[in-house]
DOMARKE-721656 format. One record per residue (C-alpha): residue in one letter; x, y, z. Coordinates in steps of 0.05 Angstrom, whole numbers, plus 5000, padded with zeros to 4 digits. Layout:
BEGIN
MILO  A  X  Y  Z
...
END
This chain:
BEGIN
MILO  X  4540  7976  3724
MILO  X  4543  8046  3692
MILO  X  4486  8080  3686
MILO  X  4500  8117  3632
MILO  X  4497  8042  3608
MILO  X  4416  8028  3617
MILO  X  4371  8026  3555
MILO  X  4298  8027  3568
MILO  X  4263  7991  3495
MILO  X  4188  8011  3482
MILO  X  4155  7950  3476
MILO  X  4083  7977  3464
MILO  X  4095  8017  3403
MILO  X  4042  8017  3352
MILO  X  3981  8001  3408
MILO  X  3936  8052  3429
MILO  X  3892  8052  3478
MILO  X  3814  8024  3449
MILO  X  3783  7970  3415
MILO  X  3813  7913  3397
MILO  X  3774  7879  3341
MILO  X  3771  7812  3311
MILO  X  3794  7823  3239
MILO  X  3734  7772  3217
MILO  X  3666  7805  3237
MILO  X  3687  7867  3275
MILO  X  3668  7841  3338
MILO  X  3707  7870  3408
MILO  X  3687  7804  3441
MILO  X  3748  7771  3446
MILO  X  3786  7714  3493
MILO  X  3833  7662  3498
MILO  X  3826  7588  3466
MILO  X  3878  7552  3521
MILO  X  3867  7490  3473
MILO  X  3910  7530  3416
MILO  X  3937  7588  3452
MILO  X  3902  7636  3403
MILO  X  3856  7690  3412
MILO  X  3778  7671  3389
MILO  X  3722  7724  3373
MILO  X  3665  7700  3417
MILO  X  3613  7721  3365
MILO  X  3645  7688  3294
MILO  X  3691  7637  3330
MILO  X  3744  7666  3289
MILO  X  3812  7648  3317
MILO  X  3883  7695  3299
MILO  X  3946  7685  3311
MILO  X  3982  7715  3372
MILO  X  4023  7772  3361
MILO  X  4097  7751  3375
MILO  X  4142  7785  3426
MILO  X  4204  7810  3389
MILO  X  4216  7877  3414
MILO  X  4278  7855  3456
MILO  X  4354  7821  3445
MILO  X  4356  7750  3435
MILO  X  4432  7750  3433
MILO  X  4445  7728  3500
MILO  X  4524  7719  3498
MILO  X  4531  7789  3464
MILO  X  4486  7836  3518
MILO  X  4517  7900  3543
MILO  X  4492  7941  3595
MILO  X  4423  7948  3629
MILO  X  4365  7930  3578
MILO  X  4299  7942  3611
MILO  X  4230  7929  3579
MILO  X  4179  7990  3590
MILO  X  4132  7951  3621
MILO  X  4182  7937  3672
MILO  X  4209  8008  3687
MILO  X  4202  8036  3756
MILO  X  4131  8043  3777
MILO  X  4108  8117  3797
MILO  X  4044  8122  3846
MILO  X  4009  8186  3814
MILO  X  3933  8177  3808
MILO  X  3933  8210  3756
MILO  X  3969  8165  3716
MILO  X  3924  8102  3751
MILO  X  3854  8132  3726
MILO  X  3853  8119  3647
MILO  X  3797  8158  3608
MILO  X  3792  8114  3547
MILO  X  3747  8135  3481
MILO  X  3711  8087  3442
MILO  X  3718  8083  3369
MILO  X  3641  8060  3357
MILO  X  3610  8109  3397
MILO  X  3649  8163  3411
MILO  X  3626  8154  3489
MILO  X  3682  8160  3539
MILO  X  3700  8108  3593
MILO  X  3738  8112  3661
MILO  X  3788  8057  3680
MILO  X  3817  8054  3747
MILO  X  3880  8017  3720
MILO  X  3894  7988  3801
MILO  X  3831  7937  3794
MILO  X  3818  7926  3718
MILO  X  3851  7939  3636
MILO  X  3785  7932  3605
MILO  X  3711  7958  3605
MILO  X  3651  7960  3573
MILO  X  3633  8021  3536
MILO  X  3559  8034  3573
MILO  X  3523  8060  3503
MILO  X  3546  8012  3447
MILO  X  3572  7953  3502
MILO  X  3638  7952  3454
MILO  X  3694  7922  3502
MILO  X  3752  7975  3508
MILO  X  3827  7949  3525
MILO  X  3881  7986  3565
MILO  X  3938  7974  3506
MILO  X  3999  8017  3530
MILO  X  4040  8017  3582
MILO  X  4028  8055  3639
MILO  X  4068  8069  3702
MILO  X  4044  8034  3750
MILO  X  4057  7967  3732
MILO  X  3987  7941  3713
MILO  X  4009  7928  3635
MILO  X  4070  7884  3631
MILO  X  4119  7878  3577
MILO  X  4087  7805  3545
MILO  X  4034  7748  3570
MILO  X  4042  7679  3574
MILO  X  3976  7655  3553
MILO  X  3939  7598  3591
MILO  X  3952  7527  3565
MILO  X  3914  7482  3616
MILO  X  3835  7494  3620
MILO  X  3796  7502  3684
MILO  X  3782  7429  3678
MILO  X  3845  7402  3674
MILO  X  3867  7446  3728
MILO  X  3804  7410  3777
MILO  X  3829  7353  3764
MILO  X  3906  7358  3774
MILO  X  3879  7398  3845
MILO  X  3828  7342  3864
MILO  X  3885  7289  3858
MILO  X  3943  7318  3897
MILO  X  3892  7331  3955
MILO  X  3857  7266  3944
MILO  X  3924  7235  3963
MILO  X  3924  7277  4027
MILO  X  3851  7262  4065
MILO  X  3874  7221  4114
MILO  X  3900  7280  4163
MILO  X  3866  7336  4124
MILO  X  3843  7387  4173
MILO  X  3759  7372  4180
MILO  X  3738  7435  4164
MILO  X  3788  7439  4098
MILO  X  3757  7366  4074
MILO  X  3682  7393  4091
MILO  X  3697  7458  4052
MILO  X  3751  7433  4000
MILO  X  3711  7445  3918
MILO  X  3758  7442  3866
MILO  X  3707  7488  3834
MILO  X  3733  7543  3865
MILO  X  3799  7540  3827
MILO  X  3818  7612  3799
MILO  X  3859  7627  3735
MILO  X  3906  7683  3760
MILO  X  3963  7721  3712
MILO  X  4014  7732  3767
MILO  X  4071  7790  3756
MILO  X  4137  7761  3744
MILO  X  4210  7784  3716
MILO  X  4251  7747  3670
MILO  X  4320  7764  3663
MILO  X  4369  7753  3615
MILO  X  4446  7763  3635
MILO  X  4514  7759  3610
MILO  X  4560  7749  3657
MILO  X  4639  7731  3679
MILO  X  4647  7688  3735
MILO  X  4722  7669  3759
MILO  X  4731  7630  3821
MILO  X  4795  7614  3867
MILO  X  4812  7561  3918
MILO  X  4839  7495  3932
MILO  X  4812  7427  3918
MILO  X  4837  7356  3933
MILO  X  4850  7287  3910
MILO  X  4856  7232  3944
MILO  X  4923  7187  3934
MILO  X  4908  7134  3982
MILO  X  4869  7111  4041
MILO  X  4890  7066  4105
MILO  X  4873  7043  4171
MILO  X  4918  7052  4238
MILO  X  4904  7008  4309
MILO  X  4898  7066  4356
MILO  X  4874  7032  4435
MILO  X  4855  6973  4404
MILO  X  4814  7019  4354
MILO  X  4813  7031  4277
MILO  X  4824  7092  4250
MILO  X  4821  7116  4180
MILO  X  4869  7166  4148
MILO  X  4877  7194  4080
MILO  X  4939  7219  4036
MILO  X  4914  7271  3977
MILO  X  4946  7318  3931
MILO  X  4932  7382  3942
MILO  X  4923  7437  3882
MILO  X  4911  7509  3873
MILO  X  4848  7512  3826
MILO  X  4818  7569  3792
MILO  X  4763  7584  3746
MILO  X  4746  7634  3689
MILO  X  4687  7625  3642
MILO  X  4631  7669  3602
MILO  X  4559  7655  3630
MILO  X  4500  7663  3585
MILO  X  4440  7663  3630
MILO  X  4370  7660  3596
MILO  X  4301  7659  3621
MILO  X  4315  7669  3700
MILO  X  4242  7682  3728
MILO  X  4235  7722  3788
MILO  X  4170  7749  3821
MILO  X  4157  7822  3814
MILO  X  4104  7813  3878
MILO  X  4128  7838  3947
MILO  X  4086  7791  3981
MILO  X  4100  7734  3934
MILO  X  4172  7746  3941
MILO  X  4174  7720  4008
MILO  X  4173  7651  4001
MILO  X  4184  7638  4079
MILO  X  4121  7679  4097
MILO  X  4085  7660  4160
MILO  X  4014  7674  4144
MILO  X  4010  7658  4073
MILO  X  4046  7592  4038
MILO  X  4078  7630  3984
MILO  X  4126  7567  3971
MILO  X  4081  7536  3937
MILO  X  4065  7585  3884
MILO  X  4141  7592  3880
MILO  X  4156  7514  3870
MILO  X  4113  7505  3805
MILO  X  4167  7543  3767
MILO  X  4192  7538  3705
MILO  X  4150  7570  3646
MILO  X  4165  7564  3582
MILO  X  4176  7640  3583
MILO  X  4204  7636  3510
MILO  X  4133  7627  3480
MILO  X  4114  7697  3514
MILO  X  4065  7739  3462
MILO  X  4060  7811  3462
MILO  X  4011  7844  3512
MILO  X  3931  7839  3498
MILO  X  3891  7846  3545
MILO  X  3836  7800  3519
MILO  X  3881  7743  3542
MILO  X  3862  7765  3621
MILO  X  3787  7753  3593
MILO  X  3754  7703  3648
MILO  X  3821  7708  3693
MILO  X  3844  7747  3746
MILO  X  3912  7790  3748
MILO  X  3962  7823  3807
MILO  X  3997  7879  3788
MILO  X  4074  7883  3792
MILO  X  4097  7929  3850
MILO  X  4170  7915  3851
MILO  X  4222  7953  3813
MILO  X  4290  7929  3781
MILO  X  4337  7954  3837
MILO  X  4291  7921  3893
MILO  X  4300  7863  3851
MILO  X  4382  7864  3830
MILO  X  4402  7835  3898
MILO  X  4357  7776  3885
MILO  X  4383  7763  3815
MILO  X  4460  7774  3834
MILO  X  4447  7724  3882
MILO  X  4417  7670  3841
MILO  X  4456  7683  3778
MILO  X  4521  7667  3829
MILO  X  4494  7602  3853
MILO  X  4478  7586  3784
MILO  X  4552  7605  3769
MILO  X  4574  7556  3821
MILO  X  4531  7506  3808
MILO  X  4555  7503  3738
MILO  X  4642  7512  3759
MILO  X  4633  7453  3798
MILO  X  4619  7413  3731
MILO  X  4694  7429  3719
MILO  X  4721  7402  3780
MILO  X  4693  7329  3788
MILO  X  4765  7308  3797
MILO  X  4777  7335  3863
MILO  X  4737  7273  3902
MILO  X  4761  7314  3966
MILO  X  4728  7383  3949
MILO  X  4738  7442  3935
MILO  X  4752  7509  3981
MILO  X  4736  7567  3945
MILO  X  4766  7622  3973
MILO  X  4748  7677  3921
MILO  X  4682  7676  3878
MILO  X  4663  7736  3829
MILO  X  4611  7742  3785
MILO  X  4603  7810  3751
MILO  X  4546  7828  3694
MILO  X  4566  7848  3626
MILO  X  4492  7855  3606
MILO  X  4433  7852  3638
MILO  X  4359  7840  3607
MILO  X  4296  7860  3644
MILO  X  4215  7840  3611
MILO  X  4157  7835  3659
MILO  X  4117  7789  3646
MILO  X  4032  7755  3668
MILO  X  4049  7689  3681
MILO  X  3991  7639  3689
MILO  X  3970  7592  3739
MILO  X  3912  7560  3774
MILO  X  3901  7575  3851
MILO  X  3863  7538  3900
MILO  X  3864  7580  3973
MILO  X  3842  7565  4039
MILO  X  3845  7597  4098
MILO  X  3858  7567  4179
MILO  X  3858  7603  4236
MILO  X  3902  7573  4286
MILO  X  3909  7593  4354
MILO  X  3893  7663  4331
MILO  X  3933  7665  4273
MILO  X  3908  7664  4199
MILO  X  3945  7618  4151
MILO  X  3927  7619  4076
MILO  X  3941  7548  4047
MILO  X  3952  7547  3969
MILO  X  3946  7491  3915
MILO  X  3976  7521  3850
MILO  X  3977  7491  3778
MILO  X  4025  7514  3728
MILO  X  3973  7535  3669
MILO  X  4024  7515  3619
MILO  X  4063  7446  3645
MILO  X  4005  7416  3695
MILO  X  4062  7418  3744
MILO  X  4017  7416  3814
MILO  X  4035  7434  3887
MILO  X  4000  7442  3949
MILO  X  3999  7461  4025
MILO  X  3935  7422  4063
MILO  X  3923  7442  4129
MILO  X  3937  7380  4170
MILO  X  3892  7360  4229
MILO  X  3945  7349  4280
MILO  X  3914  7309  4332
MILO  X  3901  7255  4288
MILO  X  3972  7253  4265
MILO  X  3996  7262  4334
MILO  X  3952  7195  4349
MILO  X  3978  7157  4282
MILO  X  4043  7175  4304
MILO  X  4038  7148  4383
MILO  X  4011  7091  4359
MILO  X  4076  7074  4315
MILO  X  4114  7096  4369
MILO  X  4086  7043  4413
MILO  X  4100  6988  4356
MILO  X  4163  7009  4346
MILO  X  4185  7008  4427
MILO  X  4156  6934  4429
MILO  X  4186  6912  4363
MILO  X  4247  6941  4395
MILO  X  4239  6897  4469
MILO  X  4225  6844  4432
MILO  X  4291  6847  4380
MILO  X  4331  6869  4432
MILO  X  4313  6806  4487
MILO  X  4305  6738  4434
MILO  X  4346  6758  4367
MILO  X  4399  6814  4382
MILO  X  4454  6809  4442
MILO  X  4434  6851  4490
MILO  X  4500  6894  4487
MILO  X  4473  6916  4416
MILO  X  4442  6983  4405
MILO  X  4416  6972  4331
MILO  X  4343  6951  4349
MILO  X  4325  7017  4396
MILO  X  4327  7053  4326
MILO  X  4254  7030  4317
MILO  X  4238  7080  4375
MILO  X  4251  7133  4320
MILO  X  4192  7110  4281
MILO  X  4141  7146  4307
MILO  X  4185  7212  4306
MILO  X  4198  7195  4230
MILO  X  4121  7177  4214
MILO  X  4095  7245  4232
MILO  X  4153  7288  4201
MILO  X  4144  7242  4133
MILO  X  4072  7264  4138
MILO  X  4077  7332  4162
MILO  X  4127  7346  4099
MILO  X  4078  7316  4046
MILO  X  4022  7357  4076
MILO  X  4056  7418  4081
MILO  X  4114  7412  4036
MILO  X  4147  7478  4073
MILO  X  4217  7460  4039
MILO  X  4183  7462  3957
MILO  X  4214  7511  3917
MILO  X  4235  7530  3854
MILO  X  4299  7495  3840
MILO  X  4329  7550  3792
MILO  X  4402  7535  3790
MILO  X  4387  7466  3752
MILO  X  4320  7492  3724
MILO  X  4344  7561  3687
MILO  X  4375  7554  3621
MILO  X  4451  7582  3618
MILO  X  4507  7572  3572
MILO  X  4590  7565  3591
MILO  X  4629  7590  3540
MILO  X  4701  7607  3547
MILO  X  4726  7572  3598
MILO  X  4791  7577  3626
MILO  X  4826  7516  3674
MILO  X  4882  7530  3717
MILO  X  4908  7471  3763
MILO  X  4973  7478  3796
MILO  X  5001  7417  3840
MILO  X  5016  7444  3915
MILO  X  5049  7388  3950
MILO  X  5025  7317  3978
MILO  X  4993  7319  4039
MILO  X  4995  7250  4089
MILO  X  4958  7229  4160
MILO  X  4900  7270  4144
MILO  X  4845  7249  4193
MILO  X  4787  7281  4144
MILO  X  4746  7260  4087
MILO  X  4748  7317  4059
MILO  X  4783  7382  4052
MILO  X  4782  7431  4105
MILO  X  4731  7487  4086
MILO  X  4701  7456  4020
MILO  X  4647  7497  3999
MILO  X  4631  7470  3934
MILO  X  4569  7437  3946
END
């Protein structure tokens, strides 16, 4: 993409750095109300509405170039950039704000609360906030369940110290992008004309006739919402020490109800700054804006019963949109040591859909045990089948000598869940437009000793 091309859009005009007051009484006491997503003066009780975040496109399918938020432009590491002096309006006093640990302070004469309102560059003030939806509460309880469903091989030390009281609200850094893209494809797919059976040494054998086609693929991709963290560390979803899947898998928000940044929503929560920048992060998005792109071709194709061989795949950006963004959630942590390693388990709650996932340190000696034990039932189910109701030629009832192997990897996934994720190709909100179907008949191909076509690649 041309550089020439990228637009940076100041989306903290009109704030200055200060007091925010509540328009009631006066008061600089302000927080959330997750009940009605509206900011409430802790002294009156007065509640006003957010304000909304409009400062960037909202035609999708018409996006050119690189659009990029100021609150998620390239973050510079000069102290003296990270140490805010701000000057309170009451009092006249001046306070100090080291911007890497907190956006707002108490004024030490008049105890006025003083908000960090513009942007600064090292990614502590995003574009917009997603305010928290689901209370502390709530969040215990949705936490208590999913482990209460998991005691039985809980490690003993994570039951003895588990307190869903411990729960933190947390605004974690996020991107959300919004693209406009073209996406052609080129292969060849087949469909299957009939299927038969040959006697090959006294053996059947199945073959397959199909038509085969040249297939290819133009459309217009309108890509809105894709959310991407902005964390290093929470970007690696595979992590050893740390089960970063799980913050990953509670995905989506409902990043379309974003407000513009206050930072009396991070009253009573916690935040982590963004320390990623859009080029660390364009490989990331080419790569799932293309799946997505493939994902949504293969609606096109259902025909081809054989598959599809894609041979050429492009997907190139017409427009690209780039907000940061605090997203909320709820965090449980806990931390094993295991055989001199330190693992932090998570249980996170999406603050806005309940939507709860969880890693719980399993006690594997127990579930070694539990899984012996099957073991042992299955091998003497399997004796017993195999000498009084099967033929003894028959292999079918030695499959019960999986069970044991199959009762501790069942477990082991719903303790650990290693393989949850976000599922963003059928989770992100796109639109096809333009499409463009080319199929042109090859030739009829006969005695083909596959299921499928050679190379298919479109699952």
């Amino acid at each position: 993409m041309e550089e020439n091309k990228e637009r940076i859009i100041q989306t903290d005009q009109g704030k200055e750095h200060g007091q925010t007051k509540c328009p009631k009484c006066g008061s600089t006491e302000i927080a959330l109300n997750p009940k009605t997503e509206k900011l409430r003066c802790l002294f009156c009780r007065n509640e006003f509405e957010p304000e909304k975040f409009e400062e960037m496109e909202t035609d999708i399918e018409h996006l050119e170039g690189e659009i990029i938020g100021s609150g998620a432009a390239d973050i510079q590491t000069d102290a003296d950039d990270q140490i805010v002096t701000l000057k309170c309006s009451s009092c006249g006093a001046e306070v100090v704000i080291d911007t890497d640990t907190q956006t707002q302070a108490r004024c030490h004469w008049c105890r006025n609360i003083l908000s960090l309102n513009k942007q600064i560059c090292n990614g502590a003030v995003p574009d917009a906030v997603l305010p928290f939806k689901v209370n502390k509460k709530e969040a215990k309880e949705c936490i208590e369940q999913f482990v209460g469903k998991r005691q039985l091989f809980a490690h003993p030390k994570f039951k003895e110290e588990f307190t869903a009281d411990n729960v933190m609200g947390v605004y974690l850094p996020y991107m959300v992008i919004d693209a406009n893209a073209h996406a052609s494809f080129g292969g060849q797919g087949e469909i299957e004309s009939r299927q038969y059976t040959r006697k090959e040494n006294d053996k059947e054998k199945t073959y397959y006739d199909a038509k085969l086609y040249n297939v290819d693929r133009e459309f217009d991709l309108g890509i809105e919402g894709l959310t991407v963290e902005s964390s290093q560390d929470k970007l690696d979803v595979h992590s050893r020490d740390r089960t970063n899947n799980i913050i990953n898998s509670i995905m989506p928000f409902d990043t379309e109800n974003c407000v513009r940044w206050n930072a009396n929503y991070l009253h009573g929560y916690t935040s982590e700054k963004r320390d990623v920048n859009v080029d660390q992060l364009s490989p990331v998005v080419q790569k799932q804006c293309e799946e997505i792109a493939k994902d949504r071709v293969n609606e096109t194709i259902s025909q081809y019963d054989r598959g599809v061989r894609w041979d050429s795949r492009n997907l190139v950006f017409k427009g690209r949109q780039w907000k940061s963004a605090y997203l909320p959630i709820w965090l449980y942590s806990f931390q094993e040591e295991k055989n001199d390693q330190k693992i932090i388990h998570y249980v996170a709650v999406n603050a806005r859909t309940k939507e709860t996932m969880g890693s719980i340190p399993i006690y594997k000696p127990k579930l070694l045990l539990f899984s012996a034990v099957i073991e042992l039932v299955g091998l003497i189910a399997a004796l017993i089948l195999h000498f009084t109701v099967f033929d003894q030629g028959q292999w079918y009832p030695w499959l019960l000598l999986l069970s044991g192997f199959i009762y501790y990897l069942v477990f082991h996934n719903k303790y650990r869940n290693s393989s949850a994720v976000h599922h963003y190709v059928k989770e992100t909100k796109c639109k096809v437009s333009n499409i463009e179907k080319q199929d042109t008949f090859i030739k009829e191909r006969t005695g083909l000793d596959s299921p499928a076509i050679e190379g298919a690649n479109n699952c």
